[in-house]
Every structure is written in structure tokens, then in C-alpha cells.
N, C-alpha and C positions, 0 to 999 in steps of 0.2 A: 702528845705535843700539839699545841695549838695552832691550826695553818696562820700563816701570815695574813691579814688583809692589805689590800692594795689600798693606796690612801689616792683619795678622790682630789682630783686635779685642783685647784687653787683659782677659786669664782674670780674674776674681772672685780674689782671695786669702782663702782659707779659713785664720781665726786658727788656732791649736792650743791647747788647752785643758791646763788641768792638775787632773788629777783625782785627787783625795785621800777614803779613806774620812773620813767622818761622825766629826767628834769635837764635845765640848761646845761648844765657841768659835766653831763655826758657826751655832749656833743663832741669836743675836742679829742674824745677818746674813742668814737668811732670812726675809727681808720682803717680799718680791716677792709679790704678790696669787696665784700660781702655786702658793706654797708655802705660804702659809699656811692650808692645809685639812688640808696632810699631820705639823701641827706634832704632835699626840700621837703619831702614828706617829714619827716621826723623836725625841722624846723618850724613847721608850720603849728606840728602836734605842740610845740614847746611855746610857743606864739598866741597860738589858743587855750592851754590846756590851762590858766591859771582864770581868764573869765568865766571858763566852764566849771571850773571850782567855786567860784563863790556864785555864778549863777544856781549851780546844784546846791549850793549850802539853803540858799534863798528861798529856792520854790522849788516846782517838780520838775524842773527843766532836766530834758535829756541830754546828755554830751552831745556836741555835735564834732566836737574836733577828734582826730584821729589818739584813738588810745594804745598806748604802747610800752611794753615790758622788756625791760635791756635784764639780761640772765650774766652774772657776774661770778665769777672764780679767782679771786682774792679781789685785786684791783683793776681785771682784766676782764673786758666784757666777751662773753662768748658767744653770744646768741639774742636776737631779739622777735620780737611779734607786733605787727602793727591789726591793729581790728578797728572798725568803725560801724556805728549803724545805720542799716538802712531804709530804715521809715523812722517818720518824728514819735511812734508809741516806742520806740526801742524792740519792738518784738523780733524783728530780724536783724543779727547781726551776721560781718563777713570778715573772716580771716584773711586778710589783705596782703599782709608780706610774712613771711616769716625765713630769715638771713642764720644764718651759724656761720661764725668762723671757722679757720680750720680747726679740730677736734675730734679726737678718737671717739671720743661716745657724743655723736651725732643724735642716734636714732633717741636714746634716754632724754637728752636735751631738748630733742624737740617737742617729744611728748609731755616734756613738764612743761614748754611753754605755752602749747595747746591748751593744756587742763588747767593753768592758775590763767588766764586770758579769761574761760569759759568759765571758770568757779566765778572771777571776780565782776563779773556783769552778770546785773541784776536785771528781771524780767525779762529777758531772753525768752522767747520759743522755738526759737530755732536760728541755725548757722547756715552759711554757706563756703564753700573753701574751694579751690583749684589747685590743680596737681596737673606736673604735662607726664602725659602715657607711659613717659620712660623713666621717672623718677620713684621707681619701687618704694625706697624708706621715704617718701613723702607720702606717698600713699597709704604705705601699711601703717603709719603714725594716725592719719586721718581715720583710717579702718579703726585702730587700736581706740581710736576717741569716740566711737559710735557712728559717723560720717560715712554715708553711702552713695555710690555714684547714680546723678541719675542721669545724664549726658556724657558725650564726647564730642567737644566743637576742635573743629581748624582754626588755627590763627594767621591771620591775614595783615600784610601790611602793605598800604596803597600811595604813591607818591605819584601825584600831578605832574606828567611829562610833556607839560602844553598841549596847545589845543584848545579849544572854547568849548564851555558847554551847552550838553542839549538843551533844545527847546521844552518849554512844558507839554508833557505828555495831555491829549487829549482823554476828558473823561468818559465811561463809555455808558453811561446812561441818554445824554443827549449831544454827544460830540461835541462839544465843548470844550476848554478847555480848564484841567484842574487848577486849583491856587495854589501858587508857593508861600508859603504865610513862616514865618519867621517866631521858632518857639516865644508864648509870651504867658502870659496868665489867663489871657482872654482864649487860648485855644490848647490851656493847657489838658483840659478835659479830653477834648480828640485825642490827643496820645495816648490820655491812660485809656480810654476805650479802646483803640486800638492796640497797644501792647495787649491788654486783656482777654483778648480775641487772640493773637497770635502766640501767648504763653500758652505752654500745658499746664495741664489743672493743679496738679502736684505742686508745682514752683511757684503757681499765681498763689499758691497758698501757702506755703513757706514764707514769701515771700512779703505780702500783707500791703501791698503797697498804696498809697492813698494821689489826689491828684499834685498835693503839696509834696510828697517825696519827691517823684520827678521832678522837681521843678528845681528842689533842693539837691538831688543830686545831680543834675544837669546843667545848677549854673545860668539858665535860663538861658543856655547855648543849646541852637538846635533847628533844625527847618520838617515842614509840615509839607506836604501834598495833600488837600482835599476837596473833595468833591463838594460843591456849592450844590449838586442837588440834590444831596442825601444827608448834607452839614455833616458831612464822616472824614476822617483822617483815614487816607489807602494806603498811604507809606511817611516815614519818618524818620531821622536819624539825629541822636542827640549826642554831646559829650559824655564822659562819666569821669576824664583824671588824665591827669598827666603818663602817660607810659614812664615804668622805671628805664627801659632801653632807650629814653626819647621819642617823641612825636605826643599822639594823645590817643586814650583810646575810647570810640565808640560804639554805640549800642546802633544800629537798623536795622527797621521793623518792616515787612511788606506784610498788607492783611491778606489772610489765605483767601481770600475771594482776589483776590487783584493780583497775581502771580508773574501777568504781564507788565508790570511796571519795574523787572526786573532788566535791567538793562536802561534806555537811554535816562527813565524815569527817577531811579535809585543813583547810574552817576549823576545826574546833576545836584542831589540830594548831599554828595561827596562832593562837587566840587563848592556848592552854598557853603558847607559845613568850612571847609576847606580856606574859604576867602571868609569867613568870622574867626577864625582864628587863627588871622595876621600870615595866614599861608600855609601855616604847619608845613616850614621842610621838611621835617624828620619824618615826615608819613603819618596816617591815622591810620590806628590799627583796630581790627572788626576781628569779628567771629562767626562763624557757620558751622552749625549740626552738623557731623560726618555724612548723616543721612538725606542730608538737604542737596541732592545731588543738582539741582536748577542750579540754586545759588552758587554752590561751588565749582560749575562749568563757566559762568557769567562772571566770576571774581579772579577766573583764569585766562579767559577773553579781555581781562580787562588790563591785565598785567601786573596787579597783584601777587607780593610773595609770598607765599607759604613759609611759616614759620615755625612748623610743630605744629602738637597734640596736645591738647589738658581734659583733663577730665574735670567735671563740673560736680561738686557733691555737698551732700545737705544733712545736718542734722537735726531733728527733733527736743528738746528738751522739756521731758513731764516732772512737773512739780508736784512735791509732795502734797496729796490731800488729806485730807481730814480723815481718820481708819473707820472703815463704816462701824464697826462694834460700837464704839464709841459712842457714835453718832445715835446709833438706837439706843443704849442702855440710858443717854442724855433723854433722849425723846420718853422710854420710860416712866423717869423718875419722873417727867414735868407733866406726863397723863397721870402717875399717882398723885401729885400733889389737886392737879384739876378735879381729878376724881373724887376727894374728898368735898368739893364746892358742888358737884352736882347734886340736885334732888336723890333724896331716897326715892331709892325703888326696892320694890316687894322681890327678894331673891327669888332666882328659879328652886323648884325640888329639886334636890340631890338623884338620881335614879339608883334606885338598892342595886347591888351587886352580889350574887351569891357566896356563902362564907363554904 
């Protein structure tokens, strides 16, 4: 008599989604408490994304406006991805939002919006994406797509509780005092030398950045510290976007030779930034290396709140090349054809070989 087998439990069936770019007529139906934080971004995408269509039909022109994938299950949207690029080659792009409604298969969903995002942009060499430290299946989705961490920053959020601010810090080559120069085109160069100085090498190269992306990412919002006797930018802090929680969030730089202009020098930098953009009540929000213990002891003196963990991660993308085989057997055939146009020459003797 044949033992019985035990029948193998009954797999989960994972629906499939059908995922269509962002057009107007989605808007009304993202209503899900998930999405609506991302509603001016996704307006905006909707607002631009049709001159960026026929400017791309036109010429080589890259998207500039936010690109984004709504994941649908009948008439119901479930999930979306917002990505944008961050230099004018397209070579680096960043996974910006990615929302799911409520849904049992999270983890599947998200992964398919990752990979049809990353399939469907072209010349990419690399991504960048964030995760905050506690959110496992957002991580292991990023892992599952080749995305590796290469930081952990703090997130920081700062609101002006009066008070005036500091005076300009003195430079210290000849006691003097530094300039506050107001980001412009004319000194847009000092930042990218200074970002470039204060990124690590990995992400300055990921990353690919030219002196016109900052300026396009930024908005041409931003103030400068620099030294008029070395024509250097020592510190910096620009825009990058609207916070989905409210306020705005930016980027500042101290150059690692200038460590002490952390403090009165960096807030007045916040509070510049701060009166350009009409006050920002909601707070501007920064970032700091876990490791960057100066700055995060000065951003806690300052009263600054702590907002969480994210991890910062990056992935590569190699393109298919050409298969070397290939490559020689072409090379080959095009020395035999040459070969026949060379001059005769007298062959070598054969050398006998014993029988």
C-alpha cells in the first residue's frame, strides 16, 4: 500500500498590477491617506510631464519634471513611485517617493515598482534611494533591486524661535571678514568645489554632478560663506524641495578644513536660507552622518529635532557590451580581407617534423 503524501500547503497568489505613467485623470483618485502628502509633487509631475513629452519627441532633451508610476488593481490604485533626475546627462537618477496603499502584498508591489521605474529609464548609471533604519521591507526591497547602503544620516528639523542672527564669521587667513553672497550663477562654481571637497569619493561619483545641476536642483535658492582671500566657498547651504511632512528640505556643506564655522557661522547660513524662503514656518529640514558627531552635538545645541534614521543607498547599473568573442572574430575577418591587399611576401619554411 502506497503511504499517503501530505499535500503541500496552498502558495499565496500574488495579483499583477497594471502600471501606467501619471496622467491628469489619476489625480481625483488618489485619495488614499498614503498619497496625499505627495499631491503637489504629483501635480506638478502632471503640469510638466506633457512639455517634456514633446520636448523629448523633439531633441535629446532629458525629463526634467518628476516621473511617476501609479500601480493599479482593477480601477483602484495601489501604489505609486515618483523618480526624478539628478544631473542634466540623466546619468544619475533618485527614487524619491514610493507610497502603497493599504495591501497585503506590500513587499511584491513594491518591488515591481522599483524594477518597471529602473527598466523604463534610459541611460541611467546609477540610482540613489533612502530608507529610514526601521523600515525592514523597504530596505530588503532596495537590497532585492541591487541597492546597497552607503550611509546612515540623522534627520533634523529646525524652526527659528527668534532672536537675530549671527554676525559674519571672521576669515582665518587674514582676519577679515568672510562674504555672504547669495547662490547665483556667478558663484555657482564655489559650491560645486566645495560640495566636492566635502562628498566621499563613491557618491561624488555616483552621483556625476556638474556646476548647472546644482543650480537646477536648487532653484538658485541658497547662501554662500567665502573667503575673498582664497576666492573658496567654506560653508553653504542650499534648497533641494518641498518636505512631504511640510517645511523644505536642505543640503549644508562645511569644507573639512573649516570645522569651525560650525556654529555661529552655519546658523546664520539657516537663518539667510530661512528669510529667502518667506520664513519657512514649518521648519527646514537637514541631515547629518550618524558619524559626524561635531555636527550632531551643534544641531542639538541648537535645538533642533531629531526625527529618525534613513539609510542612504546607491545602485550601479552596467550595460550590456558588446561579447568580446565577437569582437575578435569581426576583427579577424576584417585582417583577412586586408590581408589579401598586402604585398606578397616570400612565406617562411615550414620546419619538418619527425614521422
Amino acid at each position: 500500500m502506497a503511504s499517503a503524501q501530505m499535500a503541500a500547503p496552498p502558495q499565496p497568489v500574488v495579483p499583477s498590477w497594471r502600471l501606467e505613467p501619471l496622467a491628469g485623470w489619476h489625480l481625483p483618485l488618489l485619495r488614499d491617506p498614503a498619497f496625499l502628502p505627495l499631491q503637489p509633487v504629483l501635480q506638478q509631475a502632471v503640469w510638466l510631464g506633457l512639455p517634456e513629452r514633446i520636448l523629448q519627441a523633439l531633441t535629446a532633451h532629458k525629463p526634467l519634471a518628476p516621473q511617476v508610476l501609479v500601480a493599479f488593481q482593477g480601477s483602484s490604485p495601489e501604489g505609486l513611485i515618483v523618480t526624478r533626475r539628478l544631473n542634466r546627462s540623466g546619468s544619475c537618477w533618485q527614487l524619491q517617493h514610493l507610497r502603497l496603499a493599504c495591501s497585503e502584498h506590500r513587499r511584491p508591489l513594491a518591488s515591481a515598482l522599483v524594477r518597471a521605474a529602473i527598466n523604463q529609464t534610459r541611460g541611467a548609471s546609477s540610482w540613489i534611494a533612502n530608507a529610514a533604519t526601521l523600515d525592514n521591507d523597504r530596505l530588503a526591497v532596495l537590497r532585492e533591486q541591487g541597492f546597497q547602503p552607503l550611509r546612515t544620516d540623522q534627520l533634523w528639523c529646525w524652526r527659528q524661535e527668534g532672536g537675530a542672527a549671527p554676525a559674519v564669521p571672521a576669515a582665518a587667513n587674514n582676519g577679515g571678514e568672510l562674504q555672504l553672497q547669495p547662490l547665483s550663477r556667478r558663484n555657482a562654481l564655489l559650491l560645486w568645489q566645495l560640495e566636492q571637497a566635502a562628498c566621499p569619493a563613491l557618491l561624488r561619483q555616483l552621483l556625476d554632478r556638474r556646476v548647472e545641476d546644482l543650480l537646477d536642483q536648487s532653484g538658485r535658492k541658497g547662501w554662500l560663506l567665502v573667503d575673498p582671500g582664497r576666492d573658496q566657498a567654506v560653508a553653504a547651504i542650499r534648497w533641494l524641495g518641498d518636505h512631504p511632512g511640510g517645511g523644505h528640505d536642505v543640503e549644508l556643506t562645511v569644507h573639512p578644513g573649516w570645522p569651525h564655522l560650525l556654529g555661529c557661522g552655519t546658523e546664520l547660513l539657516l537663518h539667510r536660507l530661512q528669510q529667502q524662503l518667506q520664513g519657512a514656518p514649518r521648519g527646514l529640514w537637514l541631515r547629518s552622518d550618524v558619524q559626524d558627531k561635531p555636527r550632531l552635538q551643534w544641531l542639538q545645541r541648537l535645538g533642533a529635532e531629531a526625527r529618525g534614521e534613513r539609510v542612504l543607498m546607491a545602485r550601479s547599473v552596467w550595460h550590456r557590451q558588446e561579447h568580446p568573442a565577437s569582437s575578435a572574430l569581426g576583427a579577424r575577418q576584417l585582417e583577412a580581407v586586408l590581408g589579401k591587399l598586402q604585398p606578397r611576401r616570400q612565406p617562411l619554411p615550414t620546419p619538418l617534423t619527425p614521422r
